[in-house]
C-alpha positions in Angstrom: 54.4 -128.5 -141.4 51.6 -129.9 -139.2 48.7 -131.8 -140.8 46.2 -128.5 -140.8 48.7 -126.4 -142.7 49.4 -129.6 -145.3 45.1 -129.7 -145.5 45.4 -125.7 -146.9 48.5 -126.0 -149.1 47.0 -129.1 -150.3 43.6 -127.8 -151.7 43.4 -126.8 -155.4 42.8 -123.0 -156.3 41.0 -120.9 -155.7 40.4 -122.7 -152.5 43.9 -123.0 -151.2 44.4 -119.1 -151.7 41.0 -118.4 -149.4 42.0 -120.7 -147.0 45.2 -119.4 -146.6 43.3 -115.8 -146.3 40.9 -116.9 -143.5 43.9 -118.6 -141.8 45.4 -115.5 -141.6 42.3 -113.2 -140.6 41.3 -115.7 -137.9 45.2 -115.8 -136.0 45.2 -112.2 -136.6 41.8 -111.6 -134.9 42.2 -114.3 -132.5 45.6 -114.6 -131.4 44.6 -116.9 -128.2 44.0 -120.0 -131.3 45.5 -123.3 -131.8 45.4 -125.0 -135.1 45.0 -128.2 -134.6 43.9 -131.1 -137.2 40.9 -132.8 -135.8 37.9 -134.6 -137.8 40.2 -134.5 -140.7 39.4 -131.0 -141.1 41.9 -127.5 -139.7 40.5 -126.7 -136.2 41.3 -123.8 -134.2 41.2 -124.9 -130.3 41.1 -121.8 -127.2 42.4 -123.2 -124.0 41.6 -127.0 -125.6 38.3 -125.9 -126.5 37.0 -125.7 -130.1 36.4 -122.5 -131.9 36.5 -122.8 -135.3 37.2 -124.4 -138.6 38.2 -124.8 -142.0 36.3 -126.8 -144.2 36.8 -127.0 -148.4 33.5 -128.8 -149.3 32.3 -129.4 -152.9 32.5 -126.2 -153.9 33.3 -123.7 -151.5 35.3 -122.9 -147.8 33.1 -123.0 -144.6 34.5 -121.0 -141.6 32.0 -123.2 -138.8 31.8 -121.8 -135.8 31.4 -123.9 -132.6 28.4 -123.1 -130.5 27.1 -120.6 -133.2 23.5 -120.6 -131.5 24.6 -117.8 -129.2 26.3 -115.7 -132.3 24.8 -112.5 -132.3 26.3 -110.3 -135.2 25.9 -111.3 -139.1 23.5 -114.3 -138.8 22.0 -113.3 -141.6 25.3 -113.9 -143.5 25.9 -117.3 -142.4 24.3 -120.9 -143.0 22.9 -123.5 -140.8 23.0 -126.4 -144.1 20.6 -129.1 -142.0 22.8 -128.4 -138.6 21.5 -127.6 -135.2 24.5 -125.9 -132.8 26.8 -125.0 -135.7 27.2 -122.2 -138.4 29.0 -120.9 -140.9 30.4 -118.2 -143.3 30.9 -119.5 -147.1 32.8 -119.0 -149.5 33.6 -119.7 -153.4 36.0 -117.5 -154.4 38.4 -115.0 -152.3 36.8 -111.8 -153.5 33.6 -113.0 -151.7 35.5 -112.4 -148.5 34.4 -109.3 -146.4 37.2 -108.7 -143.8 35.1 -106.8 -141.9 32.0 -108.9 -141.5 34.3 -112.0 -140.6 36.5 -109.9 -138.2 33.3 -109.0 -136.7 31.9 -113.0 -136.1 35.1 -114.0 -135.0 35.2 -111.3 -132.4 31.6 -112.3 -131.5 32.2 -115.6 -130.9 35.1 -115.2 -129.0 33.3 -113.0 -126.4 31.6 -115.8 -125.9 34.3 -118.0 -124.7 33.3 -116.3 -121.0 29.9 -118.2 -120.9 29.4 -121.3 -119.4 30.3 -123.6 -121.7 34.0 -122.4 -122.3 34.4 -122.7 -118.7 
């Protein structure tokens, strides 16, 4: 087991169980992603590029998204918390999770991997 897989089995519930469900959603949407452990934190690279992340924090899971300021779909569902070029989706408890909306942003921010930046 690499270090980002021993980071999800190693949280306490319920956060181990939504992890493990995002995990799954995001290599299922996204099969071009890496896991990698970076920061001390599960990190999804695309062609050694960051994507996105897995984050159990005080009370919940953030899904971050690298260069979130050119999302476009389901802003309004995610957080900024005090940071400037990232966002996130979070989450307390599994049944919070909408498959759909986070399908939806991972898509979105996967298109972007075409701008400049990615390249």
């Amino acid at each position: 087991m690499n270090p980002a897989e021993t980071y999800i089995v190693n949280q306490r519930e319920p956060f181990r169980g939504i992890l493990l469900h995002l995990q799954s959603v995001i290599e299922t949407t996204v099969p071009a992603v890496e896991l990698k452990y970076k920061y001390r934190i599960p990190f999804y690279y695309i062609q050694g590029k960051p994507f996105c992340y897995l984050n159990q924090s005080k009370d919940y899971v953030d899904v971050g998204f690298w260069h979130a300021n050119h999302l476009s779909v389901h802003l309004d569902k995610m957080t900024t918390a005090g940071r400037k070029m990232m966002r996130s989706l979070r989450y307390k408890s599994l049944e919070e999770i909408n498959d759909l909306i986070l399908v939806e942003v991972l898509k979105d921010a996967y298109s972007v991997r075409d701008k400049k930046f990615w390249k």
